[in-house]
C-alpha positions as CSV (number, residue, x, y, z in Angstrom):
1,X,14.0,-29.0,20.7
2,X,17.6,-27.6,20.6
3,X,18.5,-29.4,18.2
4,X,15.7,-28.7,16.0
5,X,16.8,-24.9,16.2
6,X,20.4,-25.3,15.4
7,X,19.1,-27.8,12.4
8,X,16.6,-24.9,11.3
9,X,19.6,-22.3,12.1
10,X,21.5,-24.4,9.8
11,X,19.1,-24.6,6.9
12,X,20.9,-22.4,3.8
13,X,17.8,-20.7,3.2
14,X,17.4,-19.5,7.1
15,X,21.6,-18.7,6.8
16,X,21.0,-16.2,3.7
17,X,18.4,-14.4,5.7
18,X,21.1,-14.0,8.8
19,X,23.5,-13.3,6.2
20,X,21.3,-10.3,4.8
21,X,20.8,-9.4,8.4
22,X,24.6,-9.1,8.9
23,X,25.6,-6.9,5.7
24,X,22.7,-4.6,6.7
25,X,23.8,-3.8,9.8
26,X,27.8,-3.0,8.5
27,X,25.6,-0.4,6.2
28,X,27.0,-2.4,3.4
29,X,26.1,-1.6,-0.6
30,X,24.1,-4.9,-1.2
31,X,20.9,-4.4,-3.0
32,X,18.4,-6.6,-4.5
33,X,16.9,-4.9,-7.3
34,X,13.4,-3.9,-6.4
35,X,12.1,-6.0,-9.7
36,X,14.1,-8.9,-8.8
37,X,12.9,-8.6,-5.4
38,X,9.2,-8.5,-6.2
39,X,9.8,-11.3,-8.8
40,X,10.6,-13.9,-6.0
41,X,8.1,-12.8,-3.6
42,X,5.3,-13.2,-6.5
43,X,7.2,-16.5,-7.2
44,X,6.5,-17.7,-3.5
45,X,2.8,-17.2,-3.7
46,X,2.4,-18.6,-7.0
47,X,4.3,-21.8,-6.1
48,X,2.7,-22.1,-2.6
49,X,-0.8,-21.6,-3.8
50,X,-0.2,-24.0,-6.8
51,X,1.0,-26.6,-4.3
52,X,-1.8,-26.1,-1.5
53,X,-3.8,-26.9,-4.6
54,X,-2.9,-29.8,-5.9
55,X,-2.5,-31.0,-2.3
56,X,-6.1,-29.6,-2.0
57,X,-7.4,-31.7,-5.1
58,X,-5.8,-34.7,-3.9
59,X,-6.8,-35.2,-0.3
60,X,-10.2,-33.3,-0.7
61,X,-11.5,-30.5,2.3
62,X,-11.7,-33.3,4.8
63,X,-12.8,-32.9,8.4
64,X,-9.7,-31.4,9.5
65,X,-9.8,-29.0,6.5
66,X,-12.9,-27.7,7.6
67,X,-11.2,-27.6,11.6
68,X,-8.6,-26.1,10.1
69,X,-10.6,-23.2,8.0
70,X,-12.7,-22.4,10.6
71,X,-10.0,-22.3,14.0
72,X,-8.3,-19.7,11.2
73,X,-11.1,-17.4,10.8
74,X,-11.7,-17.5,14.7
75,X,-8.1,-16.5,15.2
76,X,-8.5,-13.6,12.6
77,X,-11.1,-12.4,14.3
78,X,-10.3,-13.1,18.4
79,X,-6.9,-11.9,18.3
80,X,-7.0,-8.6,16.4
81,X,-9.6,-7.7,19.0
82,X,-7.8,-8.8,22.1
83,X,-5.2,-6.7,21.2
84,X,-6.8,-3.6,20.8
85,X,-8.3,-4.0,23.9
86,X,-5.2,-4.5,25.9
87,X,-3.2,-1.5,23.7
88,X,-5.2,1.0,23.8
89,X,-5.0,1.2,27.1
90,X,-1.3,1.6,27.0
91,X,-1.1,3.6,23.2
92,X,-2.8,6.2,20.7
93,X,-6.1,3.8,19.7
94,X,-5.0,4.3,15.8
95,X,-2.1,3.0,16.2
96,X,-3.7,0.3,18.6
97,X,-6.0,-0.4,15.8
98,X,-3.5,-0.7,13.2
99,X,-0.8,-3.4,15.5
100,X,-4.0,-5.6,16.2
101,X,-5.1,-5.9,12.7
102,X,-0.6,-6.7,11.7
103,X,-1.5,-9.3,14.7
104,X,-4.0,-10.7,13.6
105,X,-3.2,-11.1,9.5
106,X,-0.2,-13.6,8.6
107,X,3.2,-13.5,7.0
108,X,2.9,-15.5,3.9
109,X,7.1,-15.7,4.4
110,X,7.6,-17.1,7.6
111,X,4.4,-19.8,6.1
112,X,6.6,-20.6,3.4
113,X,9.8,-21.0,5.9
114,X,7.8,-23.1,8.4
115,X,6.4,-25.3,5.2
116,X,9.7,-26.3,4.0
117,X,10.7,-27.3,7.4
118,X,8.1,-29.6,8.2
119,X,8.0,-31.0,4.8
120,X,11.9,-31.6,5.4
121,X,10.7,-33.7,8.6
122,X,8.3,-35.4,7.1
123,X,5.0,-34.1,8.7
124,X,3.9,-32.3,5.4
125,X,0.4,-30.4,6.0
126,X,-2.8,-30.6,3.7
127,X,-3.5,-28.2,1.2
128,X,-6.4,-27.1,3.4
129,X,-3.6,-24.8,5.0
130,X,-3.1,-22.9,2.5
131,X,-6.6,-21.6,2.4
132,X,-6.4,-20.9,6.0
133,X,-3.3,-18.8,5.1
134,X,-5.8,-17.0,1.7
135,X,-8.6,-16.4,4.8
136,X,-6.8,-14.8,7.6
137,X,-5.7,-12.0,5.3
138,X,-8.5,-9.8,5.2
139,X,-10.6,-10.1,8.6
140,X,-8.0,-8.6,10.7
141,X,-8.0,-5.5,7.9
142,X,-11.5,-5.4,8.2
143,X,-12.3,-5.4,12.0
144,X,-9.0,-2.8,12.5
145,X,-11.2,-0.5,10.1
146,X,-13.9,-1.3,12.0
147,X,-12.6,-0.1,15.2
148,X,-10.7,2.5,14.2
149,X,-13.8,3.8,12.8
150,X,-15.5,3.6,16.1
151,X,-12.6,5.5,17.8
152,X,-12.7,8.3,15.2
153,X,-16.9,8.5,16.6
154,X,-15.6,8.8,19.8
155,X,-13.2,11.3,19.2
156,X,-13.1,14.3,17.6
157,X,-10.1,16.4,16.5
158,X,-9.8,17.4,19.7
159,X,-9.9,13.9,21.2
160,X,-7.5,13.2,19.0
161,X,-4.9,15.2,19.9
162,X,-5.3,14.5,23.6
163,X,-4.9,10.9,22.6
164,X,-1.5,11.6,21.1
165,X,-0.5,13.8,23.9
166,X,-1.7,11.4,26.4
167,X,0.4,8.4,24.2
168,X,3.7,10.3,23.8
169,X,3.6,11.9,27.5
170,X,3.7,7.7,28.4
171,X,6.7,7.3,26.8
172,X,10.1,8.9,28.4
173,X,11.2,12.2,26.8
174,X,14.1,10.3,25.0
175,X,12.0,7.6,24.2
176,X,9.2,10.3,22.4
177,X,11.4,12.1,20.3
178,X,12.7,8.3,19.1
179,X,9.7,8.1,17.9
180,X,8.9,11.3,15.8
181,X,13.0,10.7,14.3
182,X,11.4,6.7,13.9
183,X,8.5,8.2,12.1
184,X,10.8,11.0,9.7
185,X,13.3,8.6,9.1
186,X,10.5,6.0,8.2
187,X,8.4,8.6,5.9
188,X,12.1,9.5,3.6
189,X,13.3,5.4,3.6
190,X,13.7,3.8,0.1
191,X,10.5,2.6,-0.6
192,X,11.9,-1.4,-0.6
193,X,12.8,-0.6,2.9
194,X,8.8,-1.3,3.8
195,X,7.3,-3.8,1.1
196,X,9.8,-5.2,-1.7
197,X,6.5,-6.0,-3.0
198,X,4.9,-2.6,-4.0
199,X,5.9,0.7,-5.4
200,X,5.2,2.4,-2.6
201,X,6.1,2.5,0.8
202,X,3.7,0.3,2.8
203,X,1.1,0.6,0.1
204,X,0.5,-1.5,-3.4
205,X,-1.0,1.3,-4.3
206,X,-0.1,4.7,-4.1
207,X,-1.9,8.4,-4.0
208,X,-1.5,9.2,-7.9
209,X,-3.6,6.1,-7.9
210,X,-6.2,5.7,-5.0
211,X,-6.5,9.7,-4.5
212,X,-5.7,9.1,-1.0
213,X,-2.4,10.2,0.6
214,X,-1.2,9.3,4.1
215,X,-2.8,12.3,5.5
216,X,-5.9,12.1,3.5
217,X,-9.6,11.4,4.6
218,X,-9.6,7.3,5.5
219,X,-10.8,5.3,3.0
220,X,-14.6,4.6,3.3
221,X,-15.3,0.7,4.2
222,X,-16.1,0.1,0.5
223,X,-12.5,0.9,-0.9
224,X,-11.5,-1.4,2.5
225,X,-13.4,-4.2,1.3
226,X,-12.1,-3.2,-2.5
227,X,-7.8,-2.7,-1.1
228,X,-8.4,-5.9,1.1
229,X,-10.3,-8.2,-1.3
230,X,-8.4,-6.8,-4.7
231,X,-4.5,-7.1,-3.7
232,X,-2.5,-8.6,-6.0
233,X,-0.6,-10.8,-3.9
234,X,-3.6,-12.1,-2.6
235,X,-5.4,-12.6,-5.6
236,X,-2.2,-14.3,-6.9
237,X,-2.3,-16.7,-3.9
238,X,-5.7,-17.3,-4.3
239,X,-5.4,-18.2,-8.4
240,X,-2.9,-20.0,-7.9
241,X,-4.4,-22.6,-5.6
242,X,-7.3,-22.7,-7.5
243,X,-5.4,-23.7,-10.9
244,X,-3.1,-26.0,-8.4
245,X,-6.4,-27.5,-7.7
246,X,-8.0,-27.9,-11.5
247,X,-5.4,-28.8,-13.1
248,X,-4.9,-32.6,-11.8
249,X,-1.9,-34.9,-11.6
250,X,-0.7,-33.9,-14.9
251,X,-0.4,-30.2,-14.5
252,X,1.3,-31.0,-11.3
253,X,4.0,-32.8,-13.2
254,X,4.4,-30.0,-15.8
255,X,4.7,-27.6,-13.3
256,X,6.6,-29.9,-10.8
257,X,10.6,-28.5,-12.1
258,X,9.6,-24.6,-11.7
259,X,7.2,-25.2,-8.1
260,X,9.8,-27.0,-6.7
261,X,13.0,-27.3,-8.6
262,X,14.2,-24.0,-7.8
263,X,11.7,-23.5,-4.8
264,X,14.4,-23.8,-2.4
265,X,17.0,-21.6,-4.5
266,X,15.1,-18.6,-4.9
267,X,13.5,-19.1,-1.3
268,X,17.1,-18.5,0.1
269,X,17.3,-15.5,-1.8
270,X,14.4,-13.8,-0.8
271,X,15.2,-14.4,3.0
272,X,18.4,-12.5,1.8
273,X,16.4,-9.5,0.8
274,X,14.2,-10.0,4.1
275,X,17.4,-9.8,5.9
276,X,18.3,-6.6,4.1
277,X,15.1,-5.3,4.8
278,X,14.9,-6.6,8.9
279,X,18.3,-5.1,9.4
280,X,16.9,-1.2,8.1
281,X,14.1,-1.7,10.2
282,X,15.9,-2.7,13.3
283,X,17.2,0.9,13.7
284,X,13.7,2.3,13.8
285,X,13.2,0.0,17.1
286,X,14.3,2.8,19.4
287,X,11.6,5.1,18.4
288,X,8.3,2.5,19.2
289,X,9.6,2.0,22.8
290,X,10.1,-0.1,25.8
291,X,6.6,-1.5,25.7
292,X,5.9,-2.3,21.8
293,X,9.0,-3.6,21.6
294,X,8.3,-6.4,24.8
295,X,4.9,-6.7,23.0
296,X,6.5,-7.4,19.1
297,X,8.9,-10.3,21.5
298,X,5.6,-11.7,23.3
299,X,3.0,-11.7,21.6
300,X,3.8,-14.2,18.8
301,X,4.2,-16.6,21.3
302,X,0.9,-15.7,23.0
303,X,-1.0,-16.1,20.1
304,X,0.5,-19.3,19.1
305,X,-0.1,-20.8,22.4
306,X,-3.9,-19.9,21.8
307,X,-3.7,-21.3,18.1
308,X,-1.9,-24.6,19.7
309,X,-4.5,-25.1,22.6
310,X,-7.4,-24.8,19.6
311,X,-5.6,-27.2,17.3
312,X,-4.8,-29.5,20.0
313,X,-8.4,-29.8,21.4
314,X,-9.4,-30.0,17.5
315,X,-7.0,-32.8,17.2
316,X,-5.2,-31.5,14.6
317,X,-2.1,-33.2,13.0
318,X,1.8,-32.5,13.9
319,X,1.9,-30.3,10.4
320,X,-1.8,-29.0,10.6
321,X,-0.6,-28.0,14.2
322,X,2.2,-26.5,13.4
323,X,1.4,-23.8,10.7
324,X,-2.1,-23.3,12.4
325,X,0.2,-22.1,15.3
326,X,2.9,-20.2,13.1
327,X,0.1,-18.0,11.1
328,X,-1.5,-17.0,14.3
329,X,2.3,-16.1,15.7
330,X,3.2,-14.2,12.5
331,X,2.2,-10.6,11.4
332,X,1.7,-9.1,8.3
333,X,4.0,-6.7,6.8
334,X,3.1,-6.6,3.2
335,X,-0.7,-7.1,2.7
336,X,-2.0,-5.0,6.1
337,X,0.4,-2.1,5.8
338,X,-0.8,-1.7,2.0
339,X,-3.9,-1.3,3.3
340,X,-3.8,0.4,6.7
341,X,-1.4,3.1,5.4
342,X,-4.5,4.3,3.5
343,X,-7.3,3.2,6.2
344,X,-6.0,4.1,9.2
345,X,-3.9,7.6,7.8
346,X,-4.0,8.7,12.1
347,X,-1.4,5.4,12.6
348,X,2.2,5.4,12.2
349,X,4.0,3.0,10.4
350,X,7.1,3.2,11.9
351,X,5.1,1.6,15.0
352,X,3.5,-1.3,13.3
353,X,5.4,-2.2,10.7
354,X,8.3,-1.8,12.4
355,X,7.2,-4.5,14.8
356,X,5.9,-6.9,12.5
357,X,9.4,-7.1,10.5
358,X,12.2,-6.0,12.4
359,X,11.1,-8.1,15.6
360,X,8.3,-10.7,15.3
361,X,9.3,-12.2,11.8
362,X,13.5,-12.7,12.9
363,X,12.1,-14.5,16.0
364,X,9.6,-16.4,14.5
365,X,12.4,-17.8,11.4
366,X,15.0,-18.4,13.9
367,X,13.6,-20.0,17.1
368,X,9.3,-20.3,16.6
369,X,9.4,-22.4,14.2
370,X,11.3,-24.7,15.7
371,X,9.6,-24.5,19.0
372,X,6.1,-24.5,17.4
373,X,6.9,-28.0,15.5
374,X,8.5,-29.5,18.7
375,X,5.4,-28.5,21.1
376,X,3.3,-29.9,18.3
377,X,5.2,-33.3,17.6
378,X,4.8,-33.2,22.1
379,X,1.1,-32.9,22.2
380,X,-0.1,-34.4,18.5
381,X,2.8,-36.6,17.6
């Protein structure tokens, strides 16, 4: 297993992300364009979907694509609710809400990473995967909603403010007023500092455009449904794999030099801009805490383990295994904080996203992957 680290360590694309890492914390000028930024993330989806297509097409939804499909909607729905039921014991239950729903979506990035390393090790997975990836999107959205609408029953403007009191009196006096300068300092960042992907800052869509505003009235389940079912990235994915899928061996080998020829090249290049991104978001780890920050460590790894144990007793293959166990272990921070921003207005970004990019997605590209494949090759191989 070591040596499956320092070999993923060593991959160029895993180096550019350290790299962007590295100049972000020396406060260095570097910047990715916010239109080049976006281009290459859009780029990712298109060519993943496109590929889970044809891979789709050829192999057909076996049995294990139907395993597959449905241990990923379990997992969408079991752990978002876990988790609100162990934080919101210990935090504000908005903000409980809107971790568990980051938890339980995926990061399409760290998919892509832990794709290209299996694929290098020859336990490539079927295209089935990349409809698990398009279906644990929006569940976790939905059920946060869901719950955070039950909380708002239960409390009233009153019981809200004794929850916050009651949340930041938990934390050390230091530690709380890390987390209103976390929250400011979030609110004024660059708006690429939260999603290279959108306009705005944790949201594809701003308030000039969904009449919302991140102190506004939440959004009614309807525009939920509409902001989780309607984003673009997602929609993207989902085309894509569907044309992937139609379009048949010849399509593939039109599209073969731009899906994969410079796959690798412009894959590198985004983990650059990731690292960029990771390194502004690790200063806003003092202001979540002592506990959110042993919870953004753990919890990948917990809910990997669960994914493993379900594939495992599903007999799934080493590279079904494997990203089965990596989406459950990642956590959104494109797709969810577009939405929740918006849903959950009572929640603070600079709690969830902050968790979800500057310190389960680093450990999840440098040492779960790795460890996920090995475990998988130990119990499947």
């Amino acid at each position: 297993m070591n040596a499956d680290v320092l070999e993923n360590l060593a991959d160029p694309a895993v180096l550019f992300f350290f790299l962007g890492v590295v100049i972000g914390l020396i406060r260095s000028n570097l910047e990715i364009p916010p239109a080049i930024a976006k281009f290459c993330s859009l780029y990712l989806l298109l060519a993943l979907g496109f590929k889970g297509g044809q891979a789709l097409a050829d192999a057909g939804l076996s049995g294990d694509g139907v395993k597959v499909i449905g241990a990923a909607v379990v997992l969408a729905l079991v752990i978002p609710a876990a988790w609100f039921l162990v934080l919101r014991r210990r935090i504000d239950a908005f903000d409980a809400a809107a971790i568990a729903a980051t938890y339980g979506s995926v990061s399409a990035v760290t998919f892509v990473t832990a794709s290209q390393f299996i694929a290098a090790r020859g336990d490539a997975a079927g295209g089935h995967m990349t409809v698990a990836l398009v279906l644990m999107e929006s569940p976790a959205i939905i059920m946060a909603v869901l719950l955070a609408t039950w909380v708002r029953s239960q409390l009233g403007a009153s019981g809200r403010s004794a929850a916050v009191d009651a949340s930041t009196a938990s934390v050390s006096g230091s530690a709380g007023a890390a987390v209103a300068v976390g929250a400011g300092a979030l609110a004024t960042t660059d708006s690429r500092t939260l999603v290279p992907e959108a306009p705005h800052p944790s949201g594809r869509r701003g308030p000039e455009e969904t009449g919302h505003d991140h102190t506004a009235t939440p959004l009614s389940i309807k525009e939920v449904l509409r902001e989780a079912f309607t984003d673009g990235a997602h929609l993207l994915l989902i085309g894509s794999m569907v044309i992937g899928a139609v379009s048949g061996e010849k399509g593939g080998k039109v599209m073969d030099p731009f899906v994969n020829g410079i796959f690798k090249g412009l894959l590198a290049f985004f983990l650059l801009e990731m690292g960029l991104l990771v390194a502004r978001q690790l200063r806003e780890v003092r202001g979540v805490g002592p506990f959110l920050v042993g919870f953004g460590v753990v919890v990948p790894f917990v809910n990997g383990a669960l994914a493993m144990t379900i594939g495992w007793l599903l007999g799934l293959s080493v590279g079904d295994l494997t990203l089965l166990t990596v989406l459950a272990a990642s956590g959104s921070y494109i797709v969810v904080p577009a939405v929740i921003r918006y849903a959950i207005p009572e929640a603070r970004p600079s709690r969830y996203f902050t968790l979800a990019l500057g310190i389960t997605f680093p450990i999840n590209i440098a040492i779960g992957i790795p460890l996920y494949y090995w475990v998988a090759t130990q119990i499947a191989g």
